[in-house]
DSSP file (Angstrom, degrees, kcal/mol; ACC not computed):
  #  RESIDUE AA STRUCTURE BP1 BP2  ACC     N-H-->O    O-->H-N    N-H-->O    O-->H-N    TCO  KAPPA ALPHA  PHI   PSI    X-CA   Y-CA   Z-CA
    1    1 A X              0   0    0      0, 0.0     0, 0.0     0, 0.0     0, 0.0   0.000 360.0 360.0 360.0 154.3  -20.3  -65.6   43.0
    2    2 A X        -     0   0    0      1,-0.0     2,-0.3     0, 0.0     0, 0.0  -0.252 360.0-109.6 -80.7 157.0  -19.3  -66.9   39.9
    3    3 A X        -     0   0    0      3,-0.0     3,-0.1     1,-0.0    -1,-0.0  -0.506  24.4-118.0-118.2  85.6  -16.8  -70.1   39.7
    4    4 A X        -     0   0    0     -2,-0.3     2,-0.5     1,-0.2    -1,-0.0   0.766  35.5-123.5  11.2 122.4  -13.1  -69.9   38.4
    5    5 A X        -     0   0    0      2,-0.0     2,-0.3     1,-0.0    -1,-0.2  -0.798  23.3-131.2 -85.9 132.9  -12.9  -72.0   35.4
    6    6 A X        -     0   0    0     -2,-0.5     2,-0.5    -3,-0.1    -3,-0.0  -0.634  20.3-149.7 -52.2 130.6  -10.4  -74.6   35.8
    7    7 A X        -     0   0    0     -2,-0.3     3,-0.0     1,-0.0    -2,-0.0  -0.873  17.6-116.9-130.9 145.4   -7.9  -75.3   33.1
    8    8 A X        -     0   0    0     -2,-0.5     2,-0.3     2,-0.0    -1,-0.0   0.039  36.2-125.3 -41.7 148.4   -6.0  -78.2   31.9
    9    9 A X        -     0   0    0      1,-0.0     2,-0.1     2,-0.0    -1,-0.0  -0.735  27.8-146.8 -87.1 163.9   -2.2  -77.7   32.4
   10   10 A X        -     0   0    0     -2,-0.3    -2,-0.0    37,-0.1    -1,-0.0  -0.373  12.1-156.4-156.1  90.5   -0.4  -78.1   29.5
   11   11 A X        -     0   0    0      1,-0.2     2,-0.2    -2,-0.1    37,-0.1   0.258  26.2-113.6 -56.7 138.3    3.2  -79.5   28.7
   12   12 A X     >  -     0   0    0     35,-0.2     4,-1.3     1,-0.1    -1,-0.2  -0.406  15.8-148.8 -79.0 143.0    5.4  -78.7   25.5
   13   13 A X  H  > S+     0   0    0     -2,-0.2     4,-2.0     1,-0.1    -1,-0.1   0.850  92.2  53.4 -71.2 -35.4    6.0  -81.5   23.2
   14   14 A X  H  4>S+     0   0    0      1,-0.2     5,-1.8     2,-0.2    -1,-0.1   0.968 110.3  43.1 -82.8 -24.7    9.3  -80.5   22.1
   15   15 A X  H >45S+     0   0    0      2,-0.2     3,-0.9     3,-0.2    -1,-0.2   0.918 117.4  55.8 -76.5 -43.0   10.8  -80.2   25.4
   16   16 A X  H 3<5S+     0   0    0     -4,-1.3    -2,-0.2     1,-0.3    -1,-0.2   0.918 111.2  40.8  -3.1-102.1    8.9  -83.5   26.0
   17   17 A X  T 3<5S-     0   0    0     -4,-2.0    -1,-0.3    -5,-0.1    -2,-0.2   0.036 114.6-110.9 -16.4 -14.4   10.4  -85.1   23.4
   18   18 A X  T < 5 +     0   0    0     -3,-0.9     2,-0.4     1,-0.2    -3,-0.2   0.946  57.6 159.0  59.8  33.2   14.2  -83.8   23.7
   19   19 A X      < +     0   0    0     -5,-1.8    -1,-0.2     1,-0.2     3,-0.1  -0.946  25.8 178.6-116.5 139.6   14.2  -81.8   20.8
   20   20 A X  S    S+     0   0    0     -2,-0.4     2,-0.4     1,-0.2    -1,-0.2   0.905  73.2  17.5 -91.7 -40.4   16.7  -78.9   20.4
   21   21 A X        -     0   0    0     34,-0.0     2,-0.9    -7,-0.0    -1,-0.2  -0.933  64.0-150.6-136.3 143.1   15.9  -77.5   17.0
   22   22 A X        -     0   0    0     -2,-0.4     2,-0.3    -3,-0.1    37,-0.3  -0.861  25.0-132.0-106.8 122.1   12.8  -77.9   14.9
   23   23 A X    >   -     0   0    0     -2,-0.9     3,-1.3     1,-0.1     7,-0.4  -0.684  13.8-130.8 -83.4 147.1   13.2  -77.7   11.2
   24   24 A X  T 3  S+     0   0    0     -2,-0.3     6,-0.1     1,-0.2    -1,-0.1   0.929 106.5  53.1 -40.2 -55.1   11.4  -75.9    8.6
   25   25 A X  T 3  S+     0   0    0      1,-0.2     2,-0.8     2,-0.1    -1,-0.2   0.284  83.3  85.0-100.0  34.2   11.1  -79.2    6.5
   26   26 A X    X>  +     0   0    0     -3,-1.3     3,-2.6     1,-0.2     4,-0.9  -0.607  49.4 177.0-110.6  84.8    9.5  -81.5    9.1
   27   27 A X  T 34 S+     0   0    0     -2,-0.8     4,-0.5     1,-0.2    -1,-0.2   0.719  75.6  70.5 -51.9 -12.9    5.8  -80.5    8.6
   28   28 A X  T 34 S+     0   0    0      2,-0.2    -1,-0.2     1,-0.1     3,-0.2   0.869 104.9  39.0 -68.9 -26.9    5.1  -83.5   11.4
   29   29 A X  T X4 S+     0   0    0     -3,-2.6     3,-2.3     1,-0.3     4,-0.4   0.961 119.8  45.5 -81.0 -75.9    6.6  -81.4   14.0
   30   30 A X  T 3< S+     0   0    0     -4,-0.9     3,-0.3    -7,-0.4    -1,-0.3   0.363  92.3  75.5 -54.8  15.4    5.2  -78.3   12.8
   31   31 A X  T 3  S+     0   0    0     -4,-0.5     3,-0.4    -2,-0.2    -1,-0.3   0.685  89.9  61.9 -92.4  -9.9    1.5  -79.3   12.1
   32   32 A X  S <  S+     0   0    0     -3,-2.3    -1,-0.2     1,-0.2    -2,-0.1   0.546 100.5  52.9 -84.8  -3.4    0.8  -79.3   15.8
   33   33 A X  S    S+     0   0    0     -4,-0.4     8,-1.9    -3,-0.3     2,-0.4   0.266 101.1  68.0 -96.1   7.9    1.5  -75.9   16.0
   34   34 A X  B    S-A   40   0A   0     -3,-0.4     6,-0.2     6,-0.3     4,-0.0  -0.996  74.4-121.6-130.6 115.2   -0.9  -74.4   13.0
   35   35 A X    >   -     0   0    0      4,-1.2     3,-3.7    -2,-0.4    -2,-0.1   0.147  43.7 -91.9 -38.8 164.7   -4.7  -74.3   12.8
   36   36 A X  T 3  S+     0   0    0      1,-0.2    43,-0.3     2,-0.1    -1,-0.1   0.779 134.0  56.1 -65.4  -3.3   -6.8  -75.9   10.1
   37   37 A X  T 3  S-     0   0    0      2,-0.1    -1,-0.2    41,-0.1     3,-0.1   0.551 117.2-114.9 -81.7 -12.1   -6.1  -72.2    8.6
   38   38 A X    <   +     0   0    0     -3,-3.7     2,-0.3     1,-0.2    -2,-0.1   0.809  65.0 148.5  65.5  32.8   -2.6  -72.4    8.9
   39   39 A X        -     0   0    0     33,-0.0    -4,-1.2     0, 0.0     2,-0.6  -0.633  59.0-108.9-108.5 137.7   -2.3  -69.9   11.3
   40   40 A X  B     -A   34   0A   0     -2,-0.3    -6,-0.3    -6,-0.2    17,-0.0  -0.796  39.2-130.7 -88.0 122.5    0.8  -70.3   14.1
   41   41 A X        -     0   0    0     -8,-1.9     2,-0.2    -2,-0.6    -8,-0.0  -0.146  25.0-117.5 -49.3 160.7   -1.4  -71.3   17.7
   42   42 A X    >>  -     0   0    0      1,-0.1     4,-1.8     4,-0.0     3,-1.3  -0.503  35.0-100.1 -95.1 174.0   -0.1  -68.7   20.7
   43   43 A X  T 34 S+     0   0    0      1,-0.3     4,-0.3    -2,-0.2    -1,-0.1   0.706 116.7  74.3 -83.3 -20.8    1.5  -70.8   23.4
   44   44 A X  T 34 S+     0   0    0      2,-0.1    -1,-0.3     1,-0.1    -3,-0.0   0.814 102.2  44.7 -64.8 -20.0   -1.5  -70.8   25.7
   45   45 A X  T <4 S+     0   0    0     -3,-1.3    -2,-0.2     3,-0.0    -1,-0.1   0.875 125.5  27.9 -90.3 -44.5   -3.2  -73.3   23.3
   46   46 A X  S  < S-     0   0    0     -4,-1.8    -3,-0.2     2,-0.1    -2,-0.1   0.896  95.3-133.2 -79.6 -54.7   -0.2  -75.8   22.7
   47   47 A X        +     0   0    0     -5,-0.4   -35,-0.2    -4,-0.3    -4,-0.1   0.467  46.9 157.7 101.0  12.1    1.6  -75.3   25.8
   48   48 A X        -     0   0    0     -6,-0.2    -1,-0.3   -37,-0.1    -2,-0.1  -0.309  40.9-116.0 -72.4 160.0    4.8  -74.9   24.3
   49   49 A X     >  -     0   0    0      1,-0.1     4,-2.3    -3,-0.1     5,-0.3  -0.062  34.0 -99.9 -83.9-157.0    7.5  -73.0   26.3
   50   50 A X  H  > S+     0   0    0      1,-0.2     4,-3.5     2,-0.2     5,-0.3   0.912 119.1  48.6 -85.4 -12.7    8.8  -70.0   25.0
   51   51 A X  H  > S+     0   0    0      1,-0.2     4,-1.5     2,-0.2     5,-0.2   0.845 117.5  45.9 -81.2 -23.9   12.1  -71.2   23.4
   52   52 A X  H  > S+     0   0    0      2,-0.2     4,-4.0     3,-0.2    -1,-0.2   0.924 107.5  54.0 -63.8 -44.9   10.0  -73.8   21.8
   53   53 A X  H  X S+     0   0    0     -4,-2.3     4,-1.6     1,-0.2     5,-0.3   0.998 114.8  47.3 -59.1 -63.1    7.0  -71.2   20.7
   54   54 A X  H >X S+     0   0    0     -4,-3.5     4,-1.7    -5,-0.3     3,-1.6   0.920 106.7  51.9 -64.9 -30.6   10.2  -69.1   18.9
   55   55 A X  H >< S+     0   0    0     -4,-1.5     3,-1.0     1,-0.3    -2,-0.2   0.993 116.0  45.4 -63.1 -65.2   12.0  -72.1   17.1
   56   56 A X  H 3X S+     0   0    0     -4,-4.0     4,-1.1     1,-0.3    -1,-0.3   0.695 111.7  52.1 -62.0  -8.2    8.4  -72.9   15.6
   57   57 A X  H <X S+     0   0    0     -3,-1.6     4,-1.8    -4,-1.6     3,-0.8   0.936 116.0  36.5 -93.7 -51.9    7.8  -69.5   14.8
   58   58 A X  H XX S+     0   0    0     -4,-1.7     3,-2.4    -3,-1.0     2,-1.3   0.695 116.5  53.8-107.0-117.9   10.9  -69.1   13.0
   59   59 A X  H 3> S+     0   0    0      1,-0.3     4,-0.8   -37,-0.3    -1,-0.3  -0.078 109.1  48.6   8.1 -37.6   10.7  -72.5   11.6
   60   60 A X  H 3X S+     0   0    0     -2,-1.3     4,-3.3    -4,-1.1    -1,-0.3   0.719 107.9  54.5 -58.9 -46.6    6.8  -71.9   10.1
   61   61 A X  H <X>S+     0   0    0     -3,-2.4     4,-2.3    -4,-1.8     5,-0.5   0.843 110.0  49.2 -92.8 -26.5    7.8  -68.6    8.5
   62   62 A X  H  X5S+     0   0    0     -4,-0.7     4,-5.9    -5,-0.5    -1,-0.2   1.000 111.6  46.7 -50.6 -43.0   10.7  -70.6    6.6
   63   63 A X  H  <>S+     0   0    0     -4,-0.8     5,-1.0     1,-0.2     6,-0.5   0.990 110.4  54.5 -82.8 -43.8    8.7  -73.0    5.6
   64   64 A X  H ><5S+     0   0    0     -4,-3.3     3,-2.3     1,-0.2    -1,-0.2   0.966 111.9  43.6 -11.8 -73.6    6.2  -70.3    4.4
   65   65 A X  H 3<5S+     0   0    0     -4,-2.3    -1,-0.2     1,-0.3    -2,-0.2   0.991 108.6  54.7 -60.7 -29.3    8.6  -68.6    2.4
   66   66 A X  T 3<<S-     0   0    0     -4,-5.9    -1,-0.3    -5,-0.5    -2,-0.2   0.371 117.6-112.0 -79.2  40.1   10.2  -72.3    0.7
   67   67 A X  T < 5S+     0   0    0     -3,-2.3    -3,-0.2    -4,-0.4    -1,-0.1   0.977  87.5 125.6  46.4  56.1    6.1  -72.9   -0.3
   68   68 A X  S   <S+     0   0    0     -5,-1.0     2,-0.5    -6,-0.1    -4,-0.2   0.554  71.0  21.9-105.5 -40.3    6.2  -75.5    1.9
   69   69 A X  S    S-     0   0    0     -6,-0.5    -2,-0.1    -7,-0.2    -1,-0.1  -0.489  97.9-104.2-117.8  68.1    3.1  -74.4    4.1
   70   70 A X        -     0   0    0     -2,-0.5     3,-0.1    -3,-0.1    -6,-0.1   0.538  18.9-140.5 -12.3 153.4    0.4  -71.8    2.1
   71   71 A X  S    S+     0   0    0      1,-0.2     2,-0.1    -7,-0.1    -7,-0.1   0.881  84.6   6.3 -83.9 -81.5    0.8  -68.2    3.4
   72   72 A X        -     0   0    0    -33,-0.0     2,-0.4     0, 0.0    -1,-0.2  -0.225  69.2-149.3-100.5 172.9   -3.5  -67.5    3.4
   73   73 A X        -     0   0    0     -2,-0.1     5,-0.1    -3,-0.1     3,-0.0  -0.919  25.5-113.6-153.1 135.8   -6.1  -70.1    2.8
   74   74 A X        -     0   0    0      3,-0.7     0, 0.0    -2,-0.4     0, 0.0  -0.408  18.1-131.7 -80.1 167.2   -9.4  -68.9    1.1
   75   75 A X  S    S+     0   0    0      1,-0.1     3,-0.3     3,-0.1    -1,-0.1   0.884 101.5  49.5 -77.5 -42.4  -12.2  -69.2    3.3
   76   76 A X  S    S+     0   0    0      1,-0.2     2,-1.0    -3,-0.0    -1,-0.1   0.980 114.9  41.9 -50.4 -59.7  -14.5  -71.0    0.7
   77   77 A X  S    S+     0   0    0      2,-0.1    -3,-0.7     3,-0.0     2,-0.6  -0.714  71.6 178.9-120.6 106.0  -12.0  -73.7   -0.4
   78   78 A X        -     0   0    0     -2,-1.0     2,-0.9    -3,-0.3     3,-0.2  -0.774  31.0-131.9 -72.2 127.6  -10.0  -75.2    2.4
   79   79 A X    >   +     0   0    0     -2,-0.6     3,-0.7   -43,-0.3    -2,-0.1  -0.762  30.4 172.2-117.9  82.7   -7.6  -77.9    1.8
   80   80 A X  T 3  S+     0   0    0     -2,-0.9     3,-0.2     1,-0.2    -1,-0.2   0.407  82.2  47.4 -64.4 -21.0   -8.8  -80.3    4.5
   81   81 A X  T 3> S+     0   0    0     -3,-0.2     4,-1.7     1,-0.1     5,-0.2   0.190  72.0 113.6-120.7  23.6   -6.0  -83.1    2.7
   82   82 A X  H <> S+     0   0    0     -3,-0.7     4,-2.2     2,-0.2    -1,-0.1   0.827  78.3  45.5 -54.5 -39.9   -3.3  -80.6    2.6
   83   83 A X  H  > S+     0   0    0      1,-0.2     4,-0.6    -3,-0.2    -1,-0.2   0.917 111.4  54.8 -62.3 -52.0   -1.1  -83.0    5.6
   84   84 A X  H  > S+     0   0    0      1,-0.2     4,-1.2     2,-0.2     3,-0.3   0.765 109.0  41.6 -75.3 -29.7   -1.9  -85.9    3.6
   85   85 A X  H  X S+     0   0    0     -4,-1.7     4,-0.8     2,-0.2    -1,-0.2   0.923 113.5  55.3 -70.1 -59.0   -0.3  -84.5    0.0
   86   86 A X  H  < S+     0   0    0     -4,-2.2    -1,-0.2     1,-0.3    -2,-0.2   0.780 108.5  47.2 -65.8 -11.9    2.8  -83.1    2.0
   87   87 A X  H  < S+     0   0    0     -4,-0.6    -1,-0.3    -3,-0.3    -2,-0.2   0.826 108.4  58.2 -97.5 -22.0    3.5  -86.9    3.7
   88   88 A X  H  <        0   0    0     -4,-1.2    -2,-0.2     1,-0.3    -3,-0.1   0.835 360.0 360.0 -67.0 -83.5    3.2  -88.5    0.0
   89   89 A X     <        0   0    0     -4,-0.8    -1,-0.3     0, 0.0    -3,-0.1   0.013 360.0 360.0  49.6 360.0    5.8  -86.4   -1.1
């Protein structure tokens, strides 16, 4: 018989952390919640709970809309120093 993969358990930051509301314009918070794609992670990957998962959700697509955070990213040209631009700022 095959053997049950173990998996790490895995604890929210914000809840962690004592945070009630995540803002749109603190990319620090939100960058642990986005792929290198910019893509919002599901909550099995981060481990956030679910009130956490929606505040970043709703908090991502704000910053989305204020150009804060690119909507797509082309597959050819990645912007690998995208974090670094948004903390000089």
């Amino acid at each position: 018989m095959a053997e049950r993969v173990k998996y790490i358990k895995r604890h929210c930051k914000y809840t962690e952390a004592k945070i009630d509301y995540i803002d749109y314009k603190d990319l620090s918070l939100l960058k642990h919640s986005l792929s290198e794609r910019f893509k919002i992670m599901p909550r099995r990957l981060t481990g956030n709970s679910k009130e956490a998962q929606d505040m970043v959700k709703i908090a991502i697509k704000r910053a989305r809309h204020m150009a804060l955070i690119p909507y797509i990213v082309d597959n050819k040209k990645i912007n690998n120093d995208f974090w670094d631009k948004a903390q000089n700022k």
